[in-house]
N, C-alpha and C positions, 0 to 999 in steps of 0.2 A: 782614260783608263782609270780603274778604281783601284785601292787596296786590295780590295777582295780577288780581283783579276792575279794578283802576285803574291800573294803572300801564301807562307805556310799556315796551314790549319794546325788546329792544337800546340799543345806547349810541353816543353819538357821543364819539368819543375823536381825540387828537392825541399823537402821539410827544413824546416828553421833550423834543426839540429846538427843539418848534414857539414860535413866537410868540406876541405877544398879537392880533399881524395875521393869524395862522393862525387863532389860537382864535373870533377874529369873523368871519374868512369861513366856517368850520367849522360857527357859528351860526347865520348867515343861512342857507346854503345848505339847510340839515339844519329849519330854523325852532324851534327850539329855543333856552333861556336858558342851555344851559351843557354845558361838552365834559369828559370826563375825560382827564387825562395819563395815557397808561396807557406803557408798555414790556410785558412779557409779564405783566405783573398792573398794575391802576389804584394809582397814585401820588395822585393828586392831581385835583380838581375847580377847574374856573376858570367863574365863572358871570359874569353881564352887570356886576354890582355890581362882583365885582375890576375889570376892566376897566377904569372907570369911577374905581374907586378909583386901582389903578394911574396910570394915563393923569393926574388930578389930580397924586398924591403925585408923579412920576419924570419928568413933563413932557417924558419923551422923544417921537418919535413911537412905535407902538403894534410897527413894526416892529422896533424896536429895543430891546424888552424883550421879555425870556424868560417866556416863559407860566409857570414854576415858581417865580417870584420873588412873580407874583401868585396862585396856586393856594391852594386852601383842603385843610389834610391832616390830621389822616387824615380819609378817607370816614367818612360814617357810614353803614352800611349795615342790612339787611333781610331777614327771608327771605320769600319769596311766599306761603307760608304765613300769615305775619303777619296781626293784623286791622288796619282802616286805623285804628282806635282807638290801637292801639300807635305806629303809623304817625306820627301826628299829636302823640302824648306823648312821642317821640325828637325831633321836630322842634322840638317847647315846648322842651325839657329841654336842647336845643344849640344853640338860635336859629340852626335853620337850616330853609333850606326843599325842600332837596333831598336826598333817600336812593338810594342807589345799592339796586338788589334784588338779591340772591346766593345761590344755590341752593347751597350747598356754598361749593366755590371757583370758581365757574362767575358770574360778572356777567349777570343775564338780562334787566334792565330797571332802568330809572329810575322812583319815586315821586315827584312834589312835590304842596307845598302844591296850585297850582291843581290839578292832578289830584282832590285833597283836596276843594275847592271844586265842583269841574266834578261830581260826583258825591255832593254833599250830597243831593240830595233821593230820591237812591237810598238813602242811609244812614237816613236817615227815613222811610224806606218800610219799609224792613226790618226797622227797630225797631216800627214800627206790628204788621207782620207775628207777629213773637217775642211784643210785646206780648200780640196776641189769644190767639195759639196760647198764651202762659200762661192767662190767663185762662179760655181755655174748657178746657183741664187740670185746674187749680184747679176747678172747678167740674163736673167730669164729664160737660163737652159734646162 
């Protein structure tokens, strides 16, 4: 199974300028855990965690901090292509749980962990699948 089988299409993104108060109305509205800073290419990822973190650490209100102050950078990113195998070993390897997906230089979706999740028993189905079709291979069925 590939990226492209699970992942969300398009991005929810905020200008460089925005808030932390941008970045959660941005969330809510969209029902998503996390927005990219983009300008004409993504900068930077602020997920519910910064916020959260932020908002403790700066005790400002939420207005009053810069969405880049709390952003996670660089992206880690994906190509659609990818298997969600790989998917899931970027994610171990940077403890993180979000991959931006990138056709080129082209942003086409977001991957995360639940994504990951929401589509386990599809991934074990498929392995089931592979499984057989070796087996009856092996064996000249």
């Amino acid at each position: 199974m590939q990226v492209r089988d699970v992942m969300t299409t398009g991005c929810v993104t905020v200008p460089p300028s925005a808030t932390l108060a941008d970045c959660v109305t941005r969330m809510l509205m969209a029902g998503t855990g996390s927005v990219v800073i983009a300008d004409d290419a993504p900068m930077g990822i602020v997920t519910e965690s910064d916020v959260l973190v932020a908002a403790r650490d700066i005790g400002e209100p939420l207005a009053d901090i810069p969405a880049r102050v709390a952003m996670s950078q660089p992206i880690e990113r994906i190509e659609p292509a990818a298997t969600v195998r790989k998917a899931a070993a970027r994610m171990r390897d940077h403890g993180i749980k979000k991959l931006l997906v990138a056709d080129g230089v082209e942003t086409v979706g977001v991957v995360t962990m639940t994504d990951l999740v929401w589509h386990f028993s599809d991934f074990q189905r498929e392995a089931g699948e592979l499984a057989a079709e070796g087996r009856a291979w092996n064996h000249g069925t």
